[in-house]
Structures are given as C-alpha cells and as structure tokens.
PDB file of N, CA, C and O in Angstrom, chain B, residues numbered from 101:
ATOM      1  N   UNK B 101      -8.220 -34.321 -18.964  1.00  0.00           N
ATOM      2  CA  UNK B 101      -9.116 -33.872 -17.915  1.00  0.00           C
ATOM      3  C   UNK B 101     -10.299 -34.827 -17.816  1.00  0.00           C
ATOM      4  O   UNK B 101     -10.897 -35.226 -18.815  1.00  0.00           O
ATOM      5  N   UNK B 102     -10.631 -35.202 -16.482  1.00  0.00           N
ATOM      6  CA  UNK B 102     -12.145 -35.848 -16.020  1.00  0.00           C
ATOM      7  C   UNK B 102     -13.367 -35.762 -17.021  1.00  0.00           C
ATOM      8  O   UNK B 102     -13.588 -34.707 -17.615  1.00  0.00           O
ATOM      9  N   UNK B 103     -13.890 -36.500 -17.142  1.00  0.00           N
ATOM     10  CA  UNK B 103     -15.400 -36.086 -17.782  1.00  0.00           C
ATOM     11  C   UNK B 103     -16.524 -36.277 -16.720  1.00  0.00           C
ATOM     12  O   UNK B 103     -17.727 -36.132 -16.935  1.00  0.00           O
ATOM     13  N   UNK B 104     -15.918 -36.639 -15.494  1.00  0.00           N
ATOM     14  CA  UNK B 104     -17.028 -36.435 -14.217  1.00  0.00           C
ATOM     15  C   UNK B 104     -17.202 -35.043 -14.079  1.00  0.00           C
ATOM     16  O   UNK B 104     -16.296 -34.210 -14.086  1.00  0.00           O
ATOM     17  N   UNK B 105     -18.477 -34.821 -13.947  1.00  0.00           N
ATOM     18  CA  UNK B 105     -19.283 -33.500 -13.857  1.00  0.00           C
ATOM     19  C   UNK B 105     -18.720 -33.145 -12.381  1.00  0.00           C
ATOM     20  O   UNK B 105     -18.650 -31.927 -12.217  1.00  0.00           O
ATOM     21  N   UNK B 106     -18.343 -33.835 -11.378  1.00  0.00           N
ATOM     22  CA  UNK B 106     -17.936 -33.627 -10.222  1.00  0.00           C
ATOM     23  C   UNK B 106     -17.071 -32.649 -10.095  1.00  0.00           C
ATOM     24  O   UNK B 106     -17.227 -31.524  -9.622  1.00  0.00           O
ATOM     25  N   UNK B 107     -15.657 -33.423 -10.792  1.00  0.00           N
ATOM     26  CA  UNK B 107     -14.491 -33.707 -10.844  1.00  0.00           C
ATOM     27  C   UNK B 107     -14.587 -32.228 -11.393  1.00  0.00           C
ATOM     28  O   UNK B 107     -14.129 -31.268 -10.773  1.00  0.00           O
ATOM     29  N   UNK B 108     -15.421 -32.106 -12.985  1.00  0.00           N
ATOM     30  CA  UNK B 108     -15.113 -30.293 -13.345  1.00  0.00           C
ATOM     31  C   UNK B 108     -15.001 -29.352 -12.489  1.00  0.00           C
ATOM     32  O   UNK B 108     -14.147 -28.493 -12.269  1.00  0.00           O
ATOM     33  N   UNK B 109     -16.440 -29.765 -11.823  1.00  0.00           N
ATOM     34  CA  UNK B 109     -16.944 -28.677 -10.690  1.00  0.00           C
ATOM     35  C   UNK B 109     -16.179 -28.041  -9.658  1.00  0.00           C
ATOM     36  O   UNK B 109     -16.162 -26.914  -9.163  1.00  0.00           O
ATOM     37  N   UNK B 110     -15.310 -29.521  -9.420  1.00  0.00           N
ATOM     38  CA  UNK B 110     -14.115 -28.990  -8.587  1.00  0.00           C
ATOM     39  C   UNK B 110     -12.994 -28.602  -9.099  1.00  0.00           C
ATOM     40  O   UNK B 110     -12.133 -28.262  -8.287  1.00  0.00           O
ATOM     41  N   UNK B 111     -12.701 -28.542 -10.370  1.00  0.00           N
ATOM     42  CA  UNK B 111     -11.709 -28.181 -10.786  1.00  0.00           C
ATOM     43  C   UNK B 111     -12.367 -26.581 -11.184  1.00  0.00           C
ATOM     44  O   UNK B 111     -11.326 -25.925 -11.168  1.00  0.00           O
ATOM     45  N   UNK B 112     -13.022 -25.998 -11.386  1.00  0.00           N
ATOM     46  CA  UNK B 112     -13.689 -24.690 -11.665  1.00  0.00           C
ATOM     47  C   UNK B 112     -13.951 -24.004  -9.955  1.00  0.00           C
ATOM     48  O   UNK B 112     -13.820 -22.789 -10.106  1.00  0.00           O
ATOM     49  N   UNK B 113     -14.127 -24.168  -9.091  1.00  0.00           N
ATOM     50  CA  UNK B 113     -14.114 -23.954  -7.490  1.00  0.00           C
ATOM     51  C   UNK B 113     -12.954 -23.832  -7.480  1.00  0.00           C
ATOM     52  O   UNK B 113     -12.510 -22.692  -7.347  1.00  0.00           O
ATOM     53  N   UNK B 114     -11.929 -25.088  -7.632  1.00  0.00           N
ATOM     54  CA  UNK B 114     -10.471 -24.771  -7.078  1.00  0.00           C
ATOM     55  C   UNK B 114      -9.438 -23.314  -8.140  1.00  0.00           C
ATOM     56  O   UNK B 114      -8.535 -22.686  -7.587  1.00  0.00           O
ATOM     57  N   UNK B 115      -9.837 -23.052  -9.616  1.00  0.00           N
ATOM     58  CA  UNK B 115      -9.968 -22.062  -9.943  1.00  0.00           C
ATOM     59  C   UNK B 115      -9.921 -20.829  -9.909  1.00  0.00           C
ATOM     60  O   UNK B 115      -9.134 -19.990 -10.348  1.00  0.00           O
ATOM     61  N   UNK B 116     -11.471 -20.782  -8.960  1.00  0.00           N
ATOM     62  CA  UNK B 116     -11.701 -19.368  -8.443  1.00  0.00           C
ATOM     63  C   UNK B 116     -11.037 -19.294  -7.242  1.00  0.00           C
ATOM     64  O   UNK B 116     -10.020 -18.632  -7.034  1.00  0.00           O
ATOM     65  N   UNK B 117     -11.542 -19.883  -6.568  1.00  0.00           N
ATOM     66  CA  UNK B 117     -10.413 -19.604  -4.871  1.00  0.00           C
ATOM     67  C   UNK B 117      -9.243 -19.426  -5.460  1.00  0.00           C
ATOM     68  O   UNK B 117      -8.659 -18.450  -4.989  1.00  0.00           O
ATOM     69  N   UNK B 118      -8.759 -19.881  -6.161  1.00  0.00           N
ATOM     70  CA  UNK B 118      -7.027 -19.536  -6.452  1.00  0.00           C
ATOM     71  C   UNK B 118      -6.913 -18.602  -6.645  1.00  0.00           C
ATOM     72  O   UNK B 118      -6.016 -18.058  -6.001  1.00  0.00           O
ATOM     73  N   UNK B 119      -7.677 -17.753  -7.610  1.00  0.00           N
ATOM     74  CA  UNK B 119      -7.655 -16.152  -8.042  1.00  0.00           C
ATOM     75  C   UNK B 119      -7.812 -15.841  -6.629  1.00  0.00           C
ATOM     76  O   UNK B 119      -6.850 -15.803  -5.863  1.00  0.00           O
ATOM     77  N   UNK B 120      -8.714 -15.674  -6.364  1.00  0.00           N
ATOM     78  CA  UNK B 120      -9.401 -15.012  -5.033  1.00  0.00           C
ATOM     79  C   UNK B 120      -8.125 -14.846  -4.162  1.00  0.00           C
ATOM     80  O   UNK B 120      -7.656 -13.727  -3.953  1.00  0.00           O
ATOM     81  N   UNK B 121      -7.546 -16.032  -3.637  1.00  0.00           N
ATOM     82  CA  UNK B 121      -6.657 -16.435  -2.764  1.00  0.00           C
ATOM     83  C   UNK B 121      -5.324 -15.441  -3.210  1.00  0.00           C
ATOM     84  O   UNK B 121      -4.564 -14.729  -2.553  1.00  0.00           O
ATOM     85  N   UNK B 122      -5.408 -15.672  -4.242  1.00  0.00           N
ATOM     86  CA  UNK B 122      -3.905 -14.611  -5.289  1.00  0.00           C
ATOM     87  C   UNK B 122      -3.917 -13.114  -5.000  1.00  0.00           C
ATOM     88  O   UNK B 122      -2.939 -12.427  -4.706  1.00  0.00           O
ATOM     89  N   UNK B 123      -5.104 -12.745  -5.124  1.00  0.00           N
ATOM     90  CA  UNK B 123      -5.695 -11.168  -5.282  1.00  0.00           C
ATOM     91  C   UNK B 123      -5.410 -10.940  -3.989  1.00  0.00           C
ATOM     92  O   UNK B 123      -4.325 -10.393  -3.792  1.00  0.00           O
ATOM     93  N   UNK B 124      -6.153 -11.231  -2.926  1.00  0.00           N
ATOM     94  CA  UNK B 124      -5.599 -10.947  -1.324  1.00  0.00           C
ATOM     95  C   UNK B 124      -4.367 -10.936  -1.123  1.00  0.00           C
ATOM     96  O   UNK B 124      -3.930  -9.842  -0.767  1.00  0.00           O
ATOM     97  N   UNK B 125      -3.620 -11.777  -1.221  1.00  0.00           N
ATOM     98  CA  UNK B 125      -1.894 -12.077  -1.120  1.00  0.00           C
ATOM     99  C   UNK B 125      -1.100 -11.608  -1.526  1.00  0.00           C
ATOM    100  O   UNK B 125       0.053 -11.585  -1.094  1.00  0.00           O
ATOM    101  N   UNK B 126      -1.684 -10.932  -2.810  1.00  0.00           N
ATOM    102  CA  UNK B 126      -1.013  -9.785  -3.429  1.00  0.00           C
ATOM    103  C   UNK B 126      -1.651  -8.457  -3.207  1.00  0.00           C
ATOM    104  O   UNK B 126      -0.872  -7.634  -3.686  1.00  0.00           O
ATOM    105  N   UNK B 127      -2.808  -7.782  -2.656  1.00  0.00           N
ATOM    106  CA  UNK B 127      -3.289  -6.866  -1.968  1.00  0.00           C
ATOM    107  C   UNK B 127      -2.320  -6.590  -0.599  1.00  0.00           C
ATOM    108  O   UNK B 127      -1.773  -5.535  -0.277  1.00  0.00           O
ATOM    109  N   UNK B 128      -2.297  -7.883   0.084  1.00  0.00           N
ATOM    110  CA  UNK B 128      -1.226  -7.410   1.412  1.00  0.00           C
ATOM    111  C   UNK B 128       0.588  -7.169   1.070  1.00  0.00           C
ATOM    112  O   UNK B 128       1.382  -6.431   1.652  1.00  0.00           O
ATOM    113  N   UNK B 129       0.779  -7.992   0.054  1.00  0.00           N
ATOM    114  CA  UNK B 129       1.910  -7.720  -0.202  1.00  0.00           C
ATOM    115  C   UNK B 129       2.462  -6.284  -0.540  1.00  0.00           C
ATOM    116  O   UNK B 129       3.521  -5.850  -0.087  1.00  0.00           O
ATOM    117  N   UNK B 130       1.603  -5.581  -1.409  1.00  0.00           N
ATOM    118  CA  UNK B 130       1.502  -4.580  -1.930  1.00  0.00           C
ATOM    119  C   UNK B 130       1.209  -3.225  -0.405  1.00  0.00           C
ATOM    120  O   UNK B 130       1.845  -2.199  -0.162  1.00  0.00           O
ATOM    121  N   UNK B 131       0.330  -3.672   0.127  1.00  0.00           N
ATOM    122  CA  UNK B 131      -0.008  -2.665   1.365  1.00  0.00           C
ATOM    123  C   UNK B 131       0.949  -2.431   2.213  1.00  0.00           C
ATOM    124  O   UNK B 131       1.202  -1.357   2.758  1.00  0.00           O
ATOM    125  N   UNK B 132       1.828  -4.076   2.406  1.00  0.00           N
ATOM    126  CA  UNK B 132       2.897  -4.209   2.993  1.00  0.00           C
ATOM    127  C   UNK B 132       4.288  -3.211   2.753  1.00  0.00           C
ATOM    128  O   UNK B 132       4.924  -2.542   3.567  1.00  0.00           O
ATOM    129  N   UNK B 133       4.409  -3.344   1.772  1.00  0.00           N
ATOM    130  CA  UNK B 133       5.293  -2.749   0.937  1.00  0.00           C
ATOM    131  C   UNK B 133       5.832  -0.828   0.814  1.00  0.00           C
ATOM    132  O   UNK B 133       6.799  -0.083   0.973  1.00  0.00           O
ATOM    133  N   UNK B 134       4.005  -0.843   0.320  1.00  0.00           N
ATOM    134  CA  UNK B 134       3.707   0.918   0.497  1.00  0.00           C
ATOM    135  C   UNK B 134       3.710   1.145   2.122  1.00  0.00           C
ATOM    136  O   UNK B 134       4.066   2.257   2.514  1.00  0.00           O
ATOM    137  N   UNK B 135       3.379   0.275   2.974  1.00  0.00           N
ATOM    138  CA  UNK B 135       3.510   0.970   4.314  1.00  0.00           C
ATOM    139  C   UNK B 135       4.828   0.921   4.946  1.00  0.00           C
ATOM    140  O   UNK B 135       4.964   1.595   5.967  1.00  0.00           O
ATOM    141  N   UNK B 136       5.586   0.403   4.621  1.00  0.00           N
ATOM    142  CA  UNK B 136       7.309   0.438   4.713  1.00  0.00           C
ATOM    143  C   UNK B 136       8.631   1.729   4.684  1.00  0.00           C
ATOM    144  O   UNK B 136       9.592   2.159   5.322  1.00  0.00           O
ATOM    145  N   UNK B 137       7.572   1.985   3.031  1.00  0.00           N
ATOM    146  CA  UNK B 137       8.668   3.075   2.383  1.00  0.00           C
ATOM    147  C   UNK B 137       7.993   4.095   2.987  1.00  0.00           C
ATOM    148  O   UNK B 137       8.646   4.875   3.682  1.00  0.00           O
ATOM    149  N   UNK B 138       6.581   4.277   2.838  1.00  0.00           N
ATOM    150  CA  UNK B 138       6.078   5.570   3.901  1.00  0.00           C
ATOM    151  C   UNK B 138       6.821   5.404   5.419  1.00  0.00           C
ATOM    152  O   UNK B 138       6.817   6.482   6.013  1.00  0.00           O
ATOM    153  N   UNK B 139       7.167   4.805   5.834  1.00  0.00           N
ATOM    154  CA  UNK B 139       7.976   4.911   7.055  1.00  0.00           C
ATOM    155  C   UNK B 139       9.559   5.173   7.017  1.00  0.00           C
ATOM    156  O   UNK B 139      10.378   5.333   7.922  1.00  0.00           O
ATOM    157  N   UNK B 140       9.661   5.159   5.766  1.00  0.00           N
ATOM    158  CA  UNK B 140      11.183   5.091   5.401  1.00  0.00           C
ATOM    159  C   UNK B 140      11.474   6.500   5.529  1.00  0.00           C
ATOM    160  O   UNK B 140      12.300   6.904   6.348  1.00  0.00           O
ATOM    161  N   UNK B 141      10.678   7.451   4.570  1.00  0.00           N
ATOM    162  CA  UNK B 141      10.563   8.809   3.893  1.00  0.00           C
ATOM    163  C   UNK B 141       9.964   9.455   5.395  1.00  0.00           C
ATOM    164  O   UNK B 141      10.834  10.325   5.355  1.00  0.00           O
ATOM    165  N   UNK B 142       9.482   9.665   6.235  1.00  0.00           N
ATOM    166  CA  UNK B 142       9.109  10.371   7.320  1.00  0.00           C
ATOM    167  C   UNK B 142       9.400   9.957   8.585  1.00  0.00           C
ATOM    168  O   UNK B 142       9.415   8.794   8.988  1.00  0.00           O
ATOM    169  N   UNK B 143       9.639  10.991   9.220  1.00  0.00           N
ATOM    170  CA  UNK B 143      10.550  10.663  10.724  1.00  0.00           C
ATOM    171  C   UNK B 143       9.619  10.835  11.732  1.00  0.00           C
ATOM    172  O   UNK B 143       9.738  10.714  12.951  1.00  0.00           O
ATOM    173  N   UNK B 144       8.939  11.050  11.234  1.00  0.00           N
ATOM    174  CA  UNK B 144       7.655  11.256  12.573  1.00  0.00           C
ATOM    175  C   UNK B 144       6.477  10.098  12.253  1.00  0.00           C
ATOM    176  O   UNK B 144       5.849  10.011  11.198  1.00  0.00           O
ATOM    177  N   UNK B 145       6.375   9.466  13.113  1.00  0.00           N
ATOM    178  CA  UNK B 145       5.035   8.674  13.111  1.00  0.00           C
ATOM    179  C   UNK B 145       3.722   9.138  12.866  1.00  0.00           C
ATOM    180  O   UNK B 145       3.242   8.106  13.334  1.00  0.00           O
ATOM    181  N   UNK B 146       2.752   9.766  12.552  1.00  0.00           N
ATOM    182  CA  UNK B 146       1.593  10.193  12.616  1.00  0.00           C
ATOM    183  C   UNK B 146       0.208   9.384  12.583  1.00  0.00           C
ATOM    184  O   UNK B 146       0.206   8.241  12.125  1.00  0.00           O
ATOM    185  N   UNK B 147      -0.916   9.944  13.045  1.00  0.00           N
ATOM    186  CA  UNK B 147      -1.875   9.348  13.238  1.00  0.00           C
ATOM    187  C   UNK B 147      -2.458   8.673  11.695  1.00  0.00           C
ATOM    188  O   UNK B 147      -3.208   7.734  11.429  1.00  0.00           O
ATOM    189  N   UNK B 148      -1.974   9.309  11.167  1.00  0.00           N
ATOM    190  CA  UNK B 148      -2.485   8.308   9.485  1.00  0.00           C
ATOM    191  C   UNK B 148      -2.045   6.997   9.464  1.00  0.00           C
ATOM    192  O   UNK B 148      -2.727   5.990   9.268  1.00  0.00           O
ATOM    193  N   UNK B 149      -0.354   7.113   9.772  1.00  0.00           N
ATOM    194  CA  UNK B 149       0.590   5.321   9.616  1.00  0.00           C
ATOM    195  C   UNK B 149      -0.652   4.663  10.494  1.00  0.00           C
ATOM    196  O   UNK B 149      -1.395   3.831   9.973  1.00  0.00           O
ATOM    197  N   UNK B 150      -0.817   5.087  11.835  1.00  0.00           N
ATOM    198  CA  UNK B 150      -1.827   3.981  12.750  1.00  0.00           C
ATOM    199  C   UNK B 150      -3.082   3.400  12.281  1.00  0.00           C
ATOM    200  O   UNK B 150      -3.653   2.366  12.627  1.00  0.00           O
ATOM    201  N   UNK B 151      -3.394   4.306  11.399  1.00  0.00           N
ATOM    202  CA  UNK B 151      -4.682   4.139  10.881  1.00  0.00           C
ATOM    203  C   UNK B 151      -4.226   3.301   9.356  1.00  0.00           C
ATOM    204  O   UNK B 151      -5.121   2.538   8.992  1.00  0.00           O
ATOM    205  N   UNK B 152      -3.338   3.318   8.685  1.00  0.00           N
ATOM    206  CA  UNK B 152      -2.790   2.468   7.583  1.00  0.00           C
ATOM    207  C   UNK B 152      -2.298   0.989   8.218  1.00  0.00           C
ATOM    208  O   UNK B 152      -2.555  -0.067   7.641  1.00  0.00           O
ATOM    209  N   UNK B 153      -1.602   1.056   9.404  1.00  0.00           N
ATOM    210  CA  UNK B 153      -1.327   0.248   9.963  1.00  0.00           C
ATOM    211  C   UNK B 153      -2.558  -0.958  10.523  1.00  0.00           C
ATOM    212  O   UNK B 153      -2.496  -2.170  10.728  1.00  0.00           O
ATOM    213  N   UNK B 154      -3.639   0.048  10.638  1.00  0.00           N
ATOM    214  CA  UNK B 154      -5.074  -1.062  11.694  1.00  0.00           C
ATOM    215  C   UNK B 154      -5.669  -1.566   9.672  1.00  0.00           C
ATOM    216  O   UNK B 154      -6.034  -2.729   9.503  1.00  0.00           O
ATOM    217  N   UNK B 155      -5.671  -0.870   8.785  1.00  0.00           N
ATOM    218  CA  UNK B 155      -5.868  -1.451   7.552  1.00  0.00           C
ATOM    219  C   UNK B 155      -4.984  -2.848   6.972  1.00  0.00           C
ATOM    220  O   UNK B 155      -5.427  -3.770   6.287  1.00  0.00           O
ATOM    221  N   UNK B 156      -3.906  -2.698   7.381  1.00  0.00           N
ATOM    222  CA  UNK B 156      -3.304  -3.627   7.395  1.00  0.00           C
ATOM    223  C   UNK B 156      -3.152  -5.014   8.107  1.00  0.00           C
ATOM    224  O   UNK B 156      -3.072  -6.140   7.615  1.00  0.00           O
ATOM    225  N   UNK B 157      -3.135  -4.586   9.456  1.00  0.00           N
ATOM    226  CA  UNK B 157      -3.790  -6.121  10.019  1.00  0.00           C
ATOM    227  C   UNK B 157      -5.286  -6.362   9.713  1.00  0.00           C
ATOM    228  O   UNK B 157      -5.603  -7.453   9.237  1.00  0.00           O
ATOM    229  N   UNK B 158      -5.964  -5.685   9.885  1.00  0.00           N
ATOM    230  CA  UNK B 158      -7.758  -6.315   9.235  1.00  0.00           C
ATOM    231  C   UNK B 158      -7.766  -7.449   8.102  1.00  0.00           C
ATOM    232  O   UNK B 158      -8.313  -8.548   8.004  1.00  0.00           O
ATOM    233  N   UNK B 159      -6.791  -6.577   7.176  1.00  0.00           N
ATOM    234  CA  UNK B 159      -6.336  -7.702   6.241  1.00  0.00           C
ATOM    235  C   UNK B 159      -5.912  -8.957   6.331  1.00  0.00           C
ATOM    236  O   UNK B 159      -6.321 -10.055   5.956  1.00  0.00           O
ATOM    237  N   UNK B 160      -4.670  -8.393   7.125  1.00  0.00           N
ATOM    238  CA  UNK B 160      -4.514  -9.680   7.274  1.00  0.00           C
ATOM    239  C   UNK B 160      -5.110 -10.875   8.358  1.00  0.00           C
ATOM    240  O   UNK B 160      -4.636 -11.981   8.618  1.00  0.00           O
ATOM    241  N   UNK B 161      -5.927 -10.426   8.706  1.00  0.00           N
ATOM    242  CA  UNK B 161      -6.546 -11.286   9.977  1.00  0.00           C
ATOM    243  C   UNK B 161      -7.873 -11.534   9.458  1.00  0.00           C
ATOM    244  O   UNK B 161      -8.607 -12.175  10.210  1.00  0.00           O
ATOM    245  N   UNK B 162      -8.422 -11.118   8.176  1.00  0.00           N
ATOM    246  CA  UNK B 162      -9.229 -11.723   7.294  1.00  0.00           C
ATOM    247  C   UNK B 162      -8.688 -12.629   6.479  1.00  0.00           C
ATOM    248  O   UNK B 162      -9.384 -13.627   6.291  1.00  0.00           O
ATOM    249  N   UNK B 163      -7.684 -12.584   5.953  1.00  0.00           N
ATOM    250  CA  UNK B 163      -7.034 -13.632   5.236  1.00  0.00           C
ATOM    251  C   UNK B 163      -6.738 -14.887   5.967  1.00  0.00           C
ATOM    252  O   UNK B 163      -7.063 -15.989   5.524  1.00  0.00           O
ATOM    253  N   UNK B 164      -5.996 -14.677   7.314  1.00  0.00           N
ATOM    254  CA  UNK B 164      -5.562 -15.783   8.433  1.00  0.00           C
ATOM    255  C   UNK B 164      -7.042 -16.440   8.918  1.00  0.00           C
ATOM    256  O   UNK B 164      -7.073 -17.493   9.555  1.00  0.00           O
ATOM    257  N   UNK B 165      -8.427 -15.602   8.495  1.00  0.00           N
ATOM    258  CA  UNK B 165      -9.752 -16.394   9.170  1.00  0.00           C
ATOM    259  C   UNK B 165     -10.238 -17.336   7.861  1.00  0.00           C
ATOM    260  O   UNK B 165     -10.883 -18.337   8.172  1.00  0.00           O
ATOM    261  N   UNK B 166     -10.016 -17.135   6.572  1.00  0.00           N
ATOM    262  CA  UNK B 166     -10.107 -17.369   5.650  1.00  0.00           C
ATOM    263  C   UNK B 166      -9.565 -18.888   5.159  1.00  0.00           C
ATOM    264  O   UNK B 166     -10.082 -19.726   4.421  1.00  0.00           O
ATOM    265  N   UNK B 167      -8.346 -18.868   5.869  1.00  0.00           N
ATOM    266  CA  UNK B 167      -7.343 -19.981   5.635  1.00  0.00           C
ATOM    267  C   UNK B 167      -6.639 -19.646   4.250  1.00  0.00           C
ATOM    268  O   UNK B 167      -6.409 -20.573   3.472  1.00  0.00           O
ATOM    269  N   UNK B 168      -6.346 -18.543   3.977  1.00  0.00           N
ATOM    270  CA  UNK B 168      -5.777 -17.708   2.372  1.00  0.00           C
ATOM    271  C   UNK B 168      -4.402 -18.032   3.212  1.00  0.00           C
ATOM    272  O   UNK B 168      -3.592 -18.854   2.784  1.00  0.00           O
ATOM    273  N   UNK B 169      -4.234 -17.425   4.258  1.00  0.00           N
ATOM    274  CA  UNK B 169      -2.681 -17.066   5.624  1.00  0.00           C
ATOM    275  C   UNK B 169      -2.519 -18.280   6.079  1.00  0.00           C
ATOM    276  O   UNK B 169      -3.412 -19.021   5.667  1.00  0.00           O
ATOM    277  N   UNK B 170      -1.563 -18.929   6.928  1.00  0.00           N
ATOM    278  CA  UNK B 170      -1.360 -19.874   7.623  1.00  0.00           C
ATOM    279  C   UNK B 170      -1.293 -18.675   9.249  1.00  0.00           C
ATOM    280  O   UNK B 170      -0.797 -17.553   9.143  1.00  0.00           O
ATOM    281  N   UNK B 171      -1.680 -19.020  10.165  1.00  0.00           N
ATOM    282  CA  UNK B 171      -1.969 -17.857  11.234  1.00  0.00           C
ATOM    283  C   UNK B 171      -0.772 -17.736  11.647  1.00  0.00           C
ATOM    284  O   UNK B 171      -0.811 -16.889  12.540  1.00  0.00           O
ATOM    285  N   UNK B 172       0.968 -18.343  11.415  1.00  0.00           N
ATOM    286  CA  UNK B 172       1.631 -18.118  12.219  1.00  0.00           C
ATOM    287  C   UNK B 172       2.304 -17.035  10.997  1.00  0.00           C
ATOM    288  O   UNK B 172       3.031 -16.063  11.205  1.00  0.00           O
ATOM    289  N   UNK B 173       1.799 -17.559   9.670  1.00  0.00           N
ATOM    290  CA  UNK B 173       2.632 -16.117   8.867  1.00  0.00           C
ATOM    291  C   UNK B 173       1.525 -15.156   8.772  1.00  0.00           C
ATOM    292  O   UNK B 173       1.002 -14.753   7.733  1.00  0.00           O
ATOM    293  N   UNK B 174       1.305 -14.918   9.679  1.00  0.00           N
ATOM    294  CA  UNK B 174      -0.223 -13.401   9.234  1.00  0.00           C
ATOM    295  C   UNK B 174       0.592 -13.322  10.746  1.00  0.00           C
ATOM    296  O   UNK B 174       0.460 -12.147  11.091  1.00  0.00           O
ATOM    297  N   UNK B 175       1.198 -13.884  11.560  1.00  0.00           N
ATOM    298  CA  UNK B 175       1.545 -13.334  13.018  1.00  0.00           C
ATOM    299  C   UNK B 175       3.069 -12.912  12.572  1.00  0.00           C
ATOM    300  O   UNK B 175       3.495 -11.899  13.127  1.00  0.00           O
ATOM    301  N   UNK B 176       3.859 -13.504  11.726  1.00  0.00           N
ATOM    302  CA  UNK B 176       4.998 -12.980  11.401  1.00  0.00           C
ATOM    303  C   UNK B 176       5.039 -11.525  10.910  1.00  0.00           C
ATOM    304  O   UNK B 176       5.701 -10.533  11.213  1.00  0.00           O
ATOM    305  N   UNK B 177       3.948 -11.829   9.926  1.00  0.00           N
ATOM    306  CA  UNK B 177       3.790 -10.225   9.007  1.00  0.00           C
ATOM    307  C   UNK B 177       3.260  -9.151   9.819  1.00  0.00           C
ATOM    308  O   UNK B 177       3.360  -8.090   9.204  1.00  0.00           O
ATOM    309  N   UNK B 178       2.748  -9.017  10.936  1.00  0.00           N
ATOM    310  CA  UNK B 178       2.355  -8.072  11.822  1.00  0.00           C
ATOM    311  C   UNK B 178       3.383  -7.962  12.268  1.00  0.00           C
ATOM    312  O   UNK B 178       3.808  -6.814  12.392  1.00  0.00           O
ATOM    313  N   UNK B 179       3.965  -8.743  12.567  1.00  0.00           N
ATOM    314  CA  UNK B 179       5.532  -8.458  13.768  1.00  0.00           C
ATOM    315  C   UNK B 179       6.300  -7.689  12.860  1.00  0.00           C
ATOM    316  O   UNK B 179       6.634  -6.553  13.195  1.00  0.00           O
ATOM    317  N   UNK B 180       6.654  -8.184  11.667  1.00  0.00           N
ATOM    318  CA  UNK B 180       7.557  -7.192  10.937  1.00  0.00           C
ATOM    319  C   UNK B 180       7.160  -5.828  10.752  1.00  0.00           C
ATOM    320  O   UNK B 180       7.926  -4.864  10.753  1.00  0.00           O
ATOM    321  N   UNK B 181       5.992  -5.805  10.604  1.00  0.00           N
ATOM    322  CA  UNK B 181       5.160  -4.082  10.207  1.00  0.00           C
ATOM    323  C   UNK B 181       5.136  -4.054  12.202  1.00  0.00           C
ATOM    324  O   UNK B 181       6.240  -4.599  12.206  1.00  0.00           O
ATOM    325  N   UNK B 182       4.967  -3.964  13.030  1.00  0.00           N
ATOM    326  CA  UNK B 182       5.182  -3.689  14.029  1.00  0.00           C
ATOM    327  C   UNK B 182       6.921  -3.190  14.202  1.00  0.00           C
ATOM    328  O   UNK B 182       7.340  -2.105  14.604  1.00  0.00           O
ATOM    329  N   UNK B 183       7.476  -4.041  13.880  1.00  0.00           N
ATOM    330  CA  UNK B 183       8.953  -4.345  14.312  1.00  0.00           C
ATOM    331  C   UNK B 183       9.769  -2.694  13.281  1.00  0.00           C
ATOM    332  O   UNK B 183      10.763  -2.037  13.591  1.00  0.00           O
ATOM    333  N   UNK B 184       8.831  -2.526  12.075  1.00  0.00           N
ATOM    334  CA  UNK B 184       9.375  -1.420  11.013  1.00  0.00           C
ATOM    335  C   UNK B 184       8.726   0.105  11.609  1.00  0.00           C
ATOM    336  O   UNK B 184       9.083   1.277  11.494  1.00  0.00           O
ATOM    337  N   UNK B 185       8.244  -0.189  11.899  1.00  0.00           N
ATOM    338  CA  UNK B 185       7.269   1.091  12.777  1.00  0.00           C
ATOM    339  C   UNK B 185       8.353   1.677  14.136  1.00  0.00           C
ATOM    340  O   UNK B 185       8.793   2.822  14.248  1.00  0.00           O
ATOM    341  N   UNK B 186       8.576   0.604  14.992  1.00  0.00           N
ATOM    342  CA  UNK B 186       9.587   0.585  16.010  1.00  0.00           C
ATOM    343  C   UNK B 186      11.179   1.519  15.473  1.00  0.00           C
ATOM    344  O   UNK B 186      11.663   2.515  16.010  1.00  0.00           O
ATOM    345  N   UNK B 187      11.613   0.867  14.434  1.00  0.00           N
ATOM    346  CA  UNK B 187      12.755   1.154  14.075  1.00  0.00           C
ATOM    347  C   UNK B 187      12.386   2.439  13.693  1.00  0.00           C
ATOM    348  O   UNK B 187      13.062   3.267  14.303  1.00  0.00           O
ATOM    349  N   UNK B 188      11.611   2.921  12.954  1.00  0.00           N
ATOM    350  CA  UNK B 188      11.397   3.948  12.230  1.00  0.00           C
ATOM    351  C   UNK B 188      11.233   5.526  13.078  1.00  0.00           C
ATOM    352  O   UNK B 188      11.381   6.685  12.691  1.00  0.00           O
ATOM    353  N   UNK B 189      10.866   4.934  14.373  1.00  0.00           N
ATOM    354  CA  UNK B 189      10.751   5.649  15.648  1.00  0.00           C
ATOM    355  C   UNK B 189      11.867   5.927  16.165  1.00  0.00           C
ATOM    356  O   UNK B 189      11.956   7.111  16.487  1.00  0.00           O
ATOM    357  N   UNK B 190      12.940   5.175  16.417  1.00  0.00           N
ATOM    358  CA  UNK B 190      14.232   5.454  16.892  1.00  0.00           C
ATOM    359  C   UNK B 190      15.167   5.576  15.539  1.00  0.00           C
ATOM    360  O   UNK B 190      16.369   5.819  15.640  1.00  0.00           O
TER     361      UNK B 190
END
C-alpha cells in the first residue's frame, strides 16, 4: 500500500462509499424481494402494496440520483415491481 497521505485518503473514502453503496443495494434488494412474495400470498391489491410500492421507488430513485444505480437498472427494477403488481392483479 501507498505511503502518500493522498493515496490513503482515497483509499479510506473509496472504503466507506463501498459500504454505503452495499447497504442501499442490499436494502432494495431485500424490499424488492419482501414486496414480491407479499404479492404472491394476497389476491387483492390494497392500499398498503401502493404505499410499499411508492417506498420502493424513492429508493430507488435515491440510489439512481446518487450514482449507487446505473438509471437504466433503477428503470428496469421499477418495471419488474410494476410488471409483478400487474400479474398479481390478473
């Protein structure tokens, strides 16, 4: 490893964003996930999924402002939780 004080600095920054970056990515994955099987297990849509559902893009459209997302997979992952909601309806 560097002995430029720089070089640490950035290696301790790149570090934390990584956690940081990890924790979100695995927060949506996880939200993703639980909001799925709750659609799996109930045949009726209710005003809660919508409201789990607007938790879910916030997320991810904080992550996609962040640059954590690449914006066309934070647009994929809405489509699928859109697209599971749909099915779950018919």
């Amino acid at each position: 490893m560097s002995k430029n004080i720089s070089a640490i600095k950035k290696n301790q920054v790149s570090l934390r964003n990584k956690c940081r970056n990890r924790s979100s990515k695995s927060a949506i994955k996880t939200l993703m996930k639980k909001y799925i099987l709750s659609l799996n297990n109930v045949s009726n849509i209710n005003e809660s999924h919508m409201l789990h559902l607007s938790v879910i893009y916030k997320k991810i459209d904080k992550a996609v402002s962040k640059g954590i997302l690449h914006k066309n997979n934070g647009s994929r992952k809405k489509s699928r939780l859109a697209k599971a909601m749909e099915n779950s309806i018919s």
